[in-house]
C-alpha positions in Angstrom: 290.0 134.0 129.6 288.0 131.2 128.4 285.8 130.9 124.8 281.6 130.9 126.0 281.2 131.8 122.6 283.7 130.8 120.3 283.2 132.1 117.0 281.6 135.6 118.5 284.9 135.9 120.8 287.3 135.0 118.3 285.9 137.5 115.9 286.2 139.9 118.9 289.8 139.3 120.0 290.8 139.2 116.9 289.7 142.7 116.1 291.5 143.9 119.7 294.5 142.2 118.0 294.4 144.1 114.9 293.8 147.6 116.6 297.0 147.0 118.7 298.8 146.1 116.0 298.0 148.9 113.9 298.4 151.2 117.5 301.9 150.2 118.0 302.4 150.9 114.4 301.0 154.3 114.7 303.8 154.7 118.1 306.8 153.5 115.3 306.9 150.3 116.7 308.0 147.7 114.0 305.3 146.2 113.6 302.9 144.9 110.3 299.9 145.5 110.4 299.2 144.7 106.6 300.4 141.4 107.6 298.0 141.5 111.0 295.2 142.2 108.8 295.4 139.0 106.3 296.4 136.8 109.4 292.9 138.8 110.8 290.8 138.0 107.4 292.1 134.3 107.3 290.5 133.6 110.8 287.5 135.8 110.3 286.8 134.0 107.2 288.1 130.2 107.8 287.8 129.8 111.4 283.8 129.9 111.5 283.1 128.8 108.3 281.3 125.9 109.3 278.8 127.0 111.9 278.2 130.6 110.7 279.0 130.4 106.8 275.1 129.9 106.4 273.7 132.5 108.3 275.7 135.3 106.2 272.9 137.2 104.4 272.3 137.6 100.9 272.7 140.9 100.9 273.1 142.8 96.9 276.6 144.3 96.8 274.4 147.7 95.4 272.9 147.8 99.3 276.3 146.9 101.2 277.7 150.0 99.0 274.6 152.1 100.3 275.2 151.2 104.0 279.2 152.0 103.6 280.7 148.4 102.8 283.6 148.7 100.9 283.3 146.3 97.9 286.1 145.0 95.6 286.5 146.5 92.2 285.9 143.2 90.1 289.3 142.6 87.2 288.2 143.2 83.7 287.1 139.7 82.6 285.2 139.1 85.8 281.9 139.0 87.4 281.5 140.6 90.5 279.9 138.8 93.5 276.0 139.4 93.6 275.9 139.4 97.3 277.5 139.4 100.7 277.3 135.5 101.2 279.0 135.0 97.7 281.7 138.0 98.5 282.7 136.5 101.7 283.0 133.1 100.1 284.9 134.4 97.4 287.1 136.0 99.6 288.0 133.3 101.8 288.6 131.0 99.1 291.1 133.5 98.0 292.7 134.2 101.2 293.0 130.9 103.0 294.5 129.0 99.5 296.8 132.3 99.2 295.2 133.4 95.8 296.3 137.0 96.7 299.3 139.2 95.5 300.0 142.0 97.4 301.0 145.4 95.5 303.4 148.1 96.9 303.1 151.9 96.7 306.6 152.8 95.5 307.6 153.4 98.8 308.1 149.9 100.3 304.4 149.9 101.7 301.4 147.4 100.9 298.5 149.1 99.8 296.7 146.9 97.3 295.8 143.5 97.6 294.6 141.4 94.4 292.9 138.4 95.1 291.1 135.6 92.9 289.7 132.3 93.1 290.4 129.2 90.4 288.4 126.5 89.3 290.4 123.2 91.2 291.6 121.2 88.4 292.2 123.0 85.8 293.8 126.8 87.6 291.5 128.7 85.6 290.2 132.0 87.3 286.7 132.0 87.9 286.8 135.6 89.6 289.4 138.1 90.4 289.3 141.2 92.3 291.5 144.6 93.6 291.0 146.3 96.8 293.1 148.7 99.0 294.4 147.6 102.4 291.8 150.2 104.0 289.0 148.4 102.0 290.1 145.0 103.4 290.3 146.5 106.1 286.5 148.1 106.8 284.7 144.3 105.3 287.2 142.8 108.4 285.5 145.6 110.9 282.0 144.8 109.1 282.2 141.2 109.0 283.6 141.3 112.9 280.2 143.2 113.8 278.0 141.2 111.6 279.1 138.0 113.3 279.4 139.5 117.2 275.9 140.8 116.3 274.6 137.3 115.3 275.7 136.0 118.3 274.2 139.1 120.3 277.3 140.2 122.1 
């Protein structure tokens, strides 16, 4: 099946993608789904970065918590993003120059990511950031449906 609308049906397949993954996981299929999930974020956040990037609202972090966005808890040290523009940036930034260390449970499972961003000369942090796989999880499921929603689909 062919792109019409390339950044809306490559944010859509690539959802389908991560709901079979994580299905085939739930069956006991050997499968990763934490793994599906980053390879998920790096294309929902690099792939249309330079046709959509600029319509991402400036949402406050305060009213993505309201409508049920999960939102990073900001490292001691660190600023949190003031908005949904400057999140998403910070977290591609992150994820596509693989700033991100992933943290096990005990039991041989991922469930915390840490990700951060560095100034480019000199590797200093400029923000860094925890979340749990769930919470990368629902801002991949938001940001799918903000951008098949931009695109009216």
């Amino acid at each position: 099946m062919m792109y019409q609308d390339v950044i809306a049906d490559f944010a859509q397949r690539t959802w389908k993608n991560l709901k079979a993954i994580e299905a085939m996981k739930e069956q006991g299929l050997e499968v990763f789904e934490t793994t599906q999930l980053i390879n998920s974020m790096l294309g929902l956040l690099v792939f249309p970065r330079e046709e959509f990037m600029g319509r991402i609202p400036e949402t406050p972090l305060s009213q993505l918590k309201e409508e049920g966005w999960p939102v990073p808890k900001t490292r001691e040290g660190f600023e949190p993003a003031p908005n949904l523009k400057v999140l998403v940036r910070y977290l591609r930034n992150a994820i596509s120059h693989y700033n991100i260390k992933f943290i096990g449970d005990g039991c041989n499972e991922v469930r915390t990511i840490q990700v951060w961003n560095n100034r480019p000369l000199s590797n200093k942090k400029t923000w860094e950031a925890e979340l749990g796989i769930n919470e990368l999880r629902g801002i991949a499921e938001r940001f799918t449906a903000l951008l098949l929603k931009d695109s009216n689909k």
